[in-house]
C-alpha positions in Angstrom: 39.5 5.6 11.4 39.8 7.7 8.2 40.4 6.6 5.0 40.6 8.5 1.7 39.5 7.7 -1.5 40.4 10.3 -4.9 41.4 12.3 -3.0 38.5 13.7 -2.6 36.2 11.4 0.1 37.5 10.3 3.3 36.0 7.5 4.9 35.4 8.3 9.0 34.1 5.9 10.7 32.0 2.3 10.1 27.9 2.5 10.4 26.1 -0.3 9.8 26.9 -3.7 8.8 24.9 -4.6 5.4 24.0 -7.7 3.6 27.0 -7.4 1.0 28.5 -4.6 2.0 28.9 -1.9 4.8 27.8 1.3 5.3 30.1 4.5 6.7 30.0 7.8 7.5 32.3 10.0 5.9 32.5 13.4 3.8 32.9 15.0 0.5 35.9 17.7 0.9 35.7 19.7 -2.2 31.5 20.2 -1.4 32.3 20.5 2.3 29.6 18.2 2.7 28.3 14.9 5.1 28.0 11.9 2.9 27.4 8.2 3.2 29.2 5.0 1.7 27.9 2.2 0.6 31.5 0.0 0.5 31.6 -3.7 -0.9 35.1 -5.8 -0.9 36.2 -7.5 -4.0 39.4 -7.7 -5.8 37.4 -9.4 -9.3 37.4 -6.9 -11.6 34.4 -8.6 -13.8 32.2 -8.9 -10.6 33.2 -4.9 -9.7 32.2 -4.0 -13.6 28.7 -6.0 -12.6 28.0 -4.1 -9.6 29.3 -0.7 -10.8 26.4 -1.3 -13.9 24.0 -2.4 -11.4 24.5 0.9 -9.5 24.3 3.7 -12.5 21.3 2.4 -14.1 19.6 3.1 -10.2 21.2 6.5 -9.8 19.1 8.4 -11.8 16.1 7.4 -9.1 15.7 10.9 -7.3 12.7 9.8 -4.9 12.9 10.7 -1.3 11.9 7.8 0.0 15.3 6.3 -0.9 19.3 7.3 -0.1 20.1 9.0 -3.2 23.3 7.7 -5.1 25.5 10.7 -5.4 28.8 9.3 -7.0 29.9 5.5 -7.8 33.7 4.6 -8.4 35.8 1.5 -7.7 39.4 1.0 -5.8 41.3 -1.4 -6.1 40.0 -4.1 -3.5 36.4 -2.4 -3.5 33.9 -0.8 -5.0 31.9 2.2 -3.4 29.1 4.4 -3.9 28.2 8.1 -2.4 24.8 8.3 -0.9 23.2 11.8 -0.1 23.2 11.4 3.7 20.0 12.6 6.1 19.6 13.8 9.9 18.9 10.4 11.4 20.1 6.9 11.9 19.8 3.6 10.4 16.2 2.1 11.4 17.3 -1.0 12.7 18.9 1.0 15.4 16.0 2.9 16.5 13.4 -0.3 16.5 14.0 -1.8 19.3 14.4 1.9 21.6 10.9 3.3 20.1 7.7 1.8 19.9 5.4 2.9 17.2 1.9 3.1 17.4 -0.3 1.4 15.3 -1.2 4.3 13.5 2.5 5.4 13.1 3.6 2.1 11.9 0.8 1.5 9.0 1.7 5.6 7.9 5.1 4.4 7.8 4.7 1.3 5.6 2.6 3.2 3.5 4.6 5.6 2.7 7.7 3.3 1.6 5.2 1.6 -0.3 4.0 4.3 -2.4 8.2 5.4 -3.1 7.6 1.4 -4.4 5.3 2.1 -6.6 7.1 5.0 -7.9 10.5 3.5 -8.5 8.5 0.5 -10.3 8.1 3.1 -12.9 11.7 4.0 -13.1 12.1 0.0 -13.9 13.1 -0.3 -10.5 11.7 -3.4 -8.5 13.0 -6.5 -5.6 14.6 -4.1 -3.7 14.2 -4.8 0.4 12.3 -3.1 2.7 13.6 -5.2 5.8 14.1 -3.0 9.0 18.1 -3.6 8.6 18.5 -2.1 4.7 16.5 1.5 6.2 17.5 4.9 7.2 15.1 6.7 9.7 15.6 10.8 9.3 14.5 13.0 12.0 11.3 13.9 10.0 10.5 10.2 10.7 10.4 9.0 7.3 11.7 6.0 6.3 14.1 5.6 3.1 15.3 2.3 1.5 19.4 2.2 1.5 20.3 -0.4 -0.7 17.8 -0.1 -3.8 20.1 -2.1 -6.2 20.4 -5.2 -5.3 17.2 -7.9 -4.6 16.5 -9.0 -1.1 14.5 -11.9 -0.8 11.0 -13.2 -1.1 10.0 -12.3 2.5 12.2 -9.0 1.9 10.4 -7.2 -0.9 6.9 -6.1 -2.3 3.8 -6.9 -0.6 5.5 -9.4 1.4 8.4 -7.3 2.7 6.3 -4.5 3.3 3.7 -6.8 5.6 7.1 -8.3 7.5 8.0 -4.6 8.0 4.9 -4.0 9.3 5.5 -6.5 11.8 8.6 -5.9 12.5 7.9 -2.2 13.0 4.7 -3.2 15.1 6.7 -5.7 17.3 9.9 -4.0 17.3 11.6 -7.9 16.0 15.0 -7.4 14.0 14.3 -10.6 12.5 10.9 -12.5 10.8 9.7 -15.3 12.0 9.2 -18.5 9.8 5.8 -18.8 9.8 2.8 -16.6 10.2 1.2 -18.5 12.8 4.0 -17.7 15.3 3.7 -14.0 14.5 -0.1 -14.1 15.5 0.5 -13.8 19.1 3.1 -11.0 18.8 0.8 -9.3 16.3 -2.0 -9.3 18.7 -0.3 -8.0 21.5 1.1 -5.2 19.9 -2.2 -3.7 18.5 -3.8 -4.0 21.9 -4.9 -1.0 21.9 -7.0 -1.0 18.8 -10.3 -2.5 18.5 -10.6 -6.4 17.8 -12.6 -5.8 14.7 -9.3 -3.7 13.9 -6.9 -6.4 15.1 -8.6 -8.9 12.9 -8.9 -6.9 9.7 -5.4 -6.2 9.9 -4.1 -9.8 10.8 -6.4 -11.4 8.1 -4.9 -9.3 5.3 -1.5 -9.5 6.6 -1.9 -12.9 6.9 -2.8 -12.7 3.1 0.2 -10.7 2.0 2.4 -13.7 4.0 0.5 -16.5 2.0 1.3 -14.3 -1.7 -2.6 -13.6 -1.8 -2.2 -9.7 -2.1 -0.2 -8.1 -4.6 1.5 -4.9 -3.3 -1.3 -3.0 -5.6 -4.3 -4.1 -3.4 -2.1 -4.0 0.1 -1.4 0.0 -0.8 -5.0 0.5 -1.0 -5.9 -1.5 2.2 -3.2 0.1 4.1 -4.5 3.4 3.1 -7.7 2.8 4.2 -6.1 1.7 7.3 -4.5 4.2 7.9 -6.8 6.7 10.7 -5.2 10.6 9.5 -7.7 12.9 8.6 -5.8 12.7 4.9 -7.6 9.3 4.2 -10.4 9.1 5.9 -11.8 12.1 4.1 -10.1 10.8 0.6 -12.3 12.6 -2.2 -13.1 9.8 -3.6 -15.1 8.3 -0.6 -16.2 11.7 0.9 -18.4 11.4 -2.7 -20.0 8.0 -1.6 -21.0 8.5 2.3 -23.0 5.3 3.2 -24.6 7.1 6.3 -27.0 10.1 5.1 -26.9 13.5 6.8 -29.6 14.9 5.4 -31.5 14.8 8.8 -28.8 17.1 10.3 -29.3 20.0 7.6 -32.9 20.2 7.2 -33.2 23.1 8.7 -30.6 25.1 6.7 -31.8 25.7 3.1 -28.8 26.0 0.6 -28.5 28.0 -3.2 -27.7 25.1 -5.2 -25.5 27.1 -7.9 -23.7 28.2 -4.2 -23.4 24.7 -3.3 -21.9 23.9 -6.9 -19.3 26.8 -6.9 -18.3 25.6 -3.3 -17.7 22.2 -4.6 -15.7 23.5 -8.0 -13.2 25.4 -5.5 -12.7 23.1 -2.7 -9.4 22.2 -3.2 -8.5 18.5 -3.7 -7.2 16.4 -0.6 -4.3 14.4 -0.6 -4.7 10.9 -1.6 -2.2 8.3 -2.7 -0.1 11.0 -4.7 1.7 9.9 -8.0 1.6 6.3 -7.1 -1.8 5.9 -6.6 -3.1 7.7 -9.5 -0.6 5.3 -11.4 -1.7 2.5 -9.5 -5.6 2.9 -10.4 -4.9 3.2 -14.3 -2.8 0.1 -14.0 0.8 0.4 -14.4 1.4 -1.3 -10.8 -0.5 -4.2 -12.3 1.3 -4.4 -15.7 4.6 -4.5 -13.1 3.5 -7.3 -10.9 1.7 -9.2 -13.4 -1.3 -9.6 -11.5 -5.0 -8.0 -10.8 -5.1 -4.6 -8.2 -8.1 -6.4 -6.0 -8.8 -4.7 -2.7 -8.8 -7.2 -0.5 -10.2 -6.0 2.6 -10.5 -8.9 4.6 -11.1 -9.5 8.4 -14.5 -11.6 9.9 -18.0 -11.4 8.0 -20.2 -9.1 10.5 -23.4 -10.9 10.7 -26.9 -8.9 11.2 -29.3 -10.9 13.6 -31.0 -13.6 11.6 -34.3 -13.2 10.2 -33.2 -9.7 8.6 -33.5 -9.7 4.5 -32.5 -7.5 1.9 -34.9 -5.4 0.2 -35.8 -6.3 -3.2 -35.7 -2.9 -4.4 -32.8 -0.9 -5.1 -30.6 0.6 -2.7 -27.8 3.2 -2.7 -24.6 2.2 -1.1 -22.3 4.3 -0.4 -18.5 4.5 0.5 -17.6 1.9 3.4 -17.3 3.5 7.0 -18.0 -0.3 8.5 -18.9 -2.8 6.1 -21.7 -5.2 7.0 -23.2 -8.3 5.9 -26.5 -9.0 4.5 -28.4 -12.6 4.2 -30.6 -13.4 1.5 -33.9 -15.6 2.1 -35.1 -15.9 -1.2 -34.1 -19.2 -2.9 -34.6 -17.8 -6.5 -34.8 -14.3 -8.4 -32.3 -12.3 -9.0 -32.2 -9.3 -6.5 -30.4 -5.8 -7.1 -28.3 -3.9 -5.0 -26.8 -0.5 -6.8 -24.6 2.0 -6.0 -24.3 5.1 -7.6 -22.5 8.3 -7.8 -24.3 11.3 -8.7 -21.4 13.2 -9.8 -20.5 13.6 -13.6 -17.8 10.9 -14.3 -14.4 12.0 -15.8 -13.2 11.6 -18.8 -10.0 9.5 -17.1 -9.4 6.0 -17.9 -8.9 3.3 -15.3 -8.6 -0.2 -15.0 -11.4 -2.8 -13.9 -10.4 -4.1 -11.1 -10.9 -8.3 -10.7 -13.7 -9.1 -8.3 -14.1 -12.2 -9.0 -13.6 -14.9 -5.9 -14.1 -11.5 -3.3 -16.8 -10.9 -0.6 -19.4 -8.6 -1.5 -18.9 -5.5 0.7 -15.2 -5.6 -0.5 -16.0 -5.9 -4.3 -17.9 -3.0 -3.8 -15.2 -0.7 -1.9 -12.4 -2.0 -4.8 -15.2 -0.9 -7.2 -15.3 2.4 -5.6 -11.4 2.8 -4.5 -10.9 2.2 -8.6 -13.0 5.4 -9.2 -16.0 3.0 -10.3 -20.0 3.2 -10.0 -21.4 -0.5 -8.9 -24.5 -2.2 -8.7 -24.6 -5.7 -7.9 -27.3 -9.0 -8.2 -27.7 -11.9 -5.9 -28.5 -15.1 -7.7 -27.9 -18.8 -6.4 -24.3 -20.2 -7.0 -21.9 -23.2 -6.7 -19.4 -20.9 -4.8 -19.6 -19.6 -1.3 -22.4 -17.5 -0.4 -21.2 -13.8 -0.6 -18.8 -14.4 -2.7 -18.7 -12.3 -6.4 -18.6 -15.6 -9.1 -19.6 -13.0 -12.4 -18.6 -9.6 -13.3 -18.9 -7.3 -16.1 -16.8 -5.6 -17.8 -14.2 -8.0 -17.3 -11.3 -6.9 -15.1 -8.5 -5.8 -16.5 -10.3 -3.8 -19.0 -9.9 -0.2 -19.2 -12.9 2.3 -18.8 -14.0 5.9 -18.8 -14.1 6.6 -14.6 -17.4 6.6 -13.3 -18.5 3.7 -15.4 -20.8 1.2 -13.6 -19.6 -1.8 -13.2 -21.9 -4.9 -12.2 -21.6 -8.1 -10.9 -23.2 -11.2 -9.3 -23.0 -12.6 -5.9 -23.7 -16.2 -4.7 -26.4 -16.8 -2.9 -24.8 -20.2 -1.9 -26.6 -23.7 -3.4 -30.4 -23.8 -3.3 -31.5 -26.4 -1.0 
């Protein structure tokens, strides 16, 4: 099949079936080039005018994590757009003949997220991350097709990006109804990862699923997911190690001016890029209307009873494997700080909300948000562990290493 259009596109042969439209392969003749069409029918000239608005105000978007629009133009019974075309294949093709590993598929979801978070501040938003509107290339990366139209609830932000997770994890075209029956599937597939592992992940997922995670606070629990060398040695948590080393270098003595000029030209890692840097001063929350919280979930991991916190003040530092302290003493507050003893920037971010959250992951939100924290344990109505007080309030924006402090329940005195 070939059909032309201008006389200067022809049409080759049918792709993909989309949700309004379908997708082709063809070429651009004057530019000798491989293209793809995005082709919807209609003969109503007012609905083509609609769509044909819909798809210039996107085509300015330039991000690689989406099919760039190249041209836009209407026919008589349709209207069509020119997408730069990639080495690769639509996704939903490939998900059922590849399985991903765990690692693979959080990378993957990450990575579409944070072209999310970057088109949010183009004023782009609701488009669908489902399996079926994505193009794999041969790099492996994953790019959105149709960014110009809304997909649904389930299909976009937090929530699409979780239900891609699953689907990428299960290899499942479709979604299931309900999280429960996703559980099992879920479980299976990251088999090979540790339960603590399986747990975190399926607790926060099934947060995203019950519209308790906005896709802020997913992107940073998928990047600390995610196991690559880039994150786990993120700068921003190689400066707050909980476990100290010092025992392993006592016998090499080091020139502290050496040590500082090592420090001023180690070059920075990679981190969350553009959209994370925009994400921590708070333009992903002015977009979604809601608090960034890091919600890192999964089951409390209880010490043996009989073990208390120290009254006196201890350094935390950033979260390898968070753990779970009991306090015996009915009354008193008791303090628990963290601090960093490198000079703060002069940067401004946003105070994250901590309020309702478990201790250990106030104080990794506290640090993902480029924070210092300390924290006091005081009886409370809510839930022991939980964070009930916090100052500054959240939302409110700060020089970056500011310490933040807030109050954890002790649970009801008997």
């Amino acid at each position: 099949m070939e059909k032309s259009i201008n006389q200067r596109y022809v049409l080759t042969e049918p792709i993909l079936p989309m949700l309004s439209g379908m997708l082709y392969s063809g070429k651009d003749l004057p530019l000798r080039r491989d293209v793809v069409f995005f082709v919807v029918e209609s003969t109503d000239e007012a609905v083509k005018e609609a769509y044909i608005r819909k798809l210039r105000e996107v085509a300015p978007l330039s991000d690689n994590r989406f099919l760039h629009i190249l041209d836009v133009g209407m026919e008589p019974n349709y209207i069509f757009a020119v997408l730069k075309t990639f080495d690769g294949k639509p996704f939903i093709q490939e998900l059922k003949g590849h399985r991903f590993t765990p690692e693979e598929a959080v990378s993957k979801v990450l990575e579409l997220g944070k072209g999310l978070m970057d088109a949010l501040e183009e004023g782009i938003s609701g488009c669908s991350v489902h399996a079926a509107n994505l193009w794999l290339s041969d790099d492996g990366q994953l790019k959105i097709i149709n960014y110009w139209e809304k997909g649904t609830h389930a299909q976009r932000g937090a929530q699409g990006l979780g239900c891609l997770l699953y689907q990428i994890l299960t290899r499942s075209e479709s979604i299931p109804v309900s999280f429960d029956s996703m559980e099992p599937r879920l479980r299976e597939a990251l088999s090979s990862t540790s339960r603590v592992e399986q747990d975190l992940l399926i607790a926060t997922l099934r947060r995203v699923w019950n519209d308790q995670e906005t896709l802020a606070s997913f992107m940073l629990v998928l990047q600390s997911l995610r196991q690559d060398t880039a994150v786990r040695q993120d700068p921003v948590w190689d400066r707050q190690v909980w476990d100290k080393k010092e025992p392993e270098r006592v016998d090499k003595e080091e020139d502290p001016a050496e040590k500082e000029e090592e420090e001023q030209e180690a070059p920075p890692r990679r981190s969350l890029g553009r959209a994370g840097r925009k994400l921590l001063v708070g333009t992903a929350i002015a977009c979604l209307g809601g608090a960034a919280a890091f919600v890192w979930l999964g089951k409390d991991h209880e010490e043996p009873s009989g073990r208390s916190a120290s009254p006196t003040q201890t350094e935390h530092r950033a979260p390898v494997q968070p753990t779970h302290q009991t306090y015996d003493k009915p009354a008193g507050p008791e303090i628990v700080e963290a601090s960093d003893p490198n000079q703060a920037e002069a940067e401004i971010v946003i105070v994250p909300n901590l309020i309702g959250l478990q201790n250990d992951t106030a104080g990794k939100q506290a640090i993902a948000a480029g924070l210092r924290f300390r924290f006091f344990m005081e009886v409370d109505e809510r839930e022991e562990g939980t964070v009930f007080k916090q100052e500054p309030a959240a939302h409110t924006q700060v020089p970056k290493g500011t310490q933040i402090t807030y109050w954890v329940s002790k649970g009801k005195q008997e």
